[in-house]
C-alpha positions in Angstrom: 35.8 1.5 13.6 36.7 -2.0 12.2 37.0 -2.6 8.4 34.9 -4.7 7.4 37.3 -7.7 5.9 37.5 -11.1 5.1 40.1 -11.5 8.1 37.3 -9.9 10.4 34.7 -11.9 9.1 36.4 -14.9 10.3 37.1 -13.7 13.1 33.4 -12.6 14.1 32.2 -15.9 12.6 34.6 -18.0 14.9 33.2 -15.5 18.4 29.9 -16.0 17.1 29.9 -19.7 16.9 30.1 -20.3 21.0 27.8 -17.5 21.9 24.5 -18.1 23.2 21.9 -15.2 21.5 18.6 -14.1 22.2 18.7 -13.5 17.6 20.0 -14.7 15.0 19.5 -13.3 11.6 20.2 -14.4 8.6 20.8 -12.2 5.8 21.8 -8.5 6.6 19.4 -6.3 4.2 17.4 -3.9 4.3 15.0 -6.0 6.4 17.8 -8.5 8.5 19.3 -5.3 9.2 16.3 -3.7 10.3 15.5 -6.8 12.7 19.0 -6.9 14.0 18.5 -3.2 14.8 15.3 -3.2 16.1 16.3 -6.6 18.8 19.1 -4.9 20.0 17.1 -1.0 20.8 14.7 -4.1 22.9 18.0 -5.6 24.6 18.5 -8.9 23.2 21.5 -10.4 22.6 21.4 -10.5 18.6 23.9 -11.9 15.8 24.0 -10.9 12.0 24.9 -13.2 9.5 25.2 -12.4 6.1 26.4 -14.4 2.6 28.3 -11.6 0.7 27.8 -7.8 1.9 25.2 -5.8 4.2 22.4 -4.8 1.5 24.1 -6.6 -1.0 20.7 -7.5 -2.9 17.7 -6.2 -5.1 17.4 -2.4 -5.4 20.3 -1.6 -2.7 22.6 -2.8 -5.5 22.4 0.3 -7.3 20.5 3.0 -5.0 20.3 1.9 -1.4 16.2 2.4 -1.9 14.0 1.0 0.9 11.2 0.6 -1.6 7.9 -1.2 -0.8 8.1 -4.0 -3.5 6.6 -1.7 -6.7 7.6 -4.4 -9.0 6.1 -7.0 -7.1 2.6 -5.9 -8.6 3.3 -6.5 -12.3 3.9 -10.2 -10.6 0.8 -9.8 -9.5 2.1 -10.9 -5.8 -0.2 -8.9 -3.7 0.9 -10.5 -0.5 4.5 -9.5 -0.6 3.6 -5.8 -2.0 1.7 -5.7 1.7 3.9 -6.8 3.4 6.8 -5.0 1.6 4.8 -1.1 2.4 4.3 -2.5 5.9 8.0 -3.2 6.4 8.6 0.6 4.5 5.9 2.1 6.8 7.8 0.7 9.9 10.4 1.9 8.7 9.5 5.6 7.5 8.0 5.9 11.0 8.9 4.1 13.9 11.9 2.4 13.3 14.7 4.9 11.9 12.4 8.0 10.5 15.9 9.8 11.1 17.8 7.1 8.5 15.0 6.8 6.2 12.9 9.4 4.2 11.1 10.0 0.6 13.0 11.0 -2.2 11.6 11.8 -5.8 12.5 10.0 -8.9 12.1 10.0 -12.5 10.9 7.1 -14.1 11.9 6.8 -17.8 9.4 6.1 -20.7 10.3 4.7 -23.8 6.4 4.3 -25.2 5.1 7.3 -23.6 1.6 6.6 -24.4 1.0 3.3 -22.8 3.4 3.1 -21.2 2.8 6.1 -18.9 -1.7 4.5 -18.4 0.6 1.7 -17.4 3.5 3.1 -14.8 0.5 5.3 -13.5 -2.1 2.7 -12.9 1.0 0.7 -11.0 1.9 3.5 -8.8 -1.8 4.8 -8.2 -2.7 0.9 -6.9 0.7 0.7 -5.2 -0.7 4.4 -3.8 -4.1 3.1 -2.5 -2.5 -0.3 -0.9 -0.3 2.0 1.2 -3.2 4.4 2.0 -5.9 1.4 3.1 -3.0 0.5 5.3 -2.6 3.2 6.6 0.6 3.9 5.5 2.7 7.0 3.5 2.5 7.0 -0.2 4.7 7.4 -3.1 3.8 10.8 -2.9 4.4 11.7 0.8 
């Protein structure tokens, strides 16, 4: 296995630059990772780029979570929650179901009375987006 380094890095950017690839990605997360992944299993000829560290950003800072964009509803950004829990659905079932799977948490409350009508109505609409998609909930 290589180390991962700032030596190797410039040494994988410097091959990189006169190959001819079916992929590029930018950005190696959760999701460039996934795409990376998901090209080569198809047999393309696929490069990773990334500014800092694989799953350097959001919730992987702290957990490594492949989460379905929770927050993303108090911004009321509907869109990207979709989108998000179809990513997480792939993910949880066709992509790397052996890599990925549902693990419980406990979310803190410092105002347990509304702050619970509030977490709760958040994860119940979070709940029915994922089930009119068809896709596992919170709860699976």
């Amino acid at each position: 296995m290589t180390a991962l380094s700032p030596h190797y890095r410039d040494s994988a950017l410097a091959a990189l630059a006169g190959a001819e690839l079916d992929v590029l990605v930018v950005g190696g997360g959760v999701v460039g990772a996934g795409c990376a992944l998901d090209a080569t299993t198809r047999g393309l000829s696929v490069g990773l780029v990334e500014a800092r560290d694989f799953a350097s950003g959001t919730s992987s800072r702290s957990s490594k979570l492949i989460h379905g964009g929770l927050r993303y509803l108090e911004m009321l950004d509907f869109g990207l929650v979709r989108e998000a829990l179809r990513e997480r659905g792939l993910l949880l079932t066709r992509l790397a179901p052996h890599l990925v799977r549902p693990v419980r948490f406990l979310y803190p409350l410092l105002h347990h009375g509304w702050e619970r009508v509030y977490a709760g109505s958040g994860v119940t609409l979070y709940d029915t987006m994922a089930l009119g998609g068809g896709l596992p909930t919170i709860a699976t």
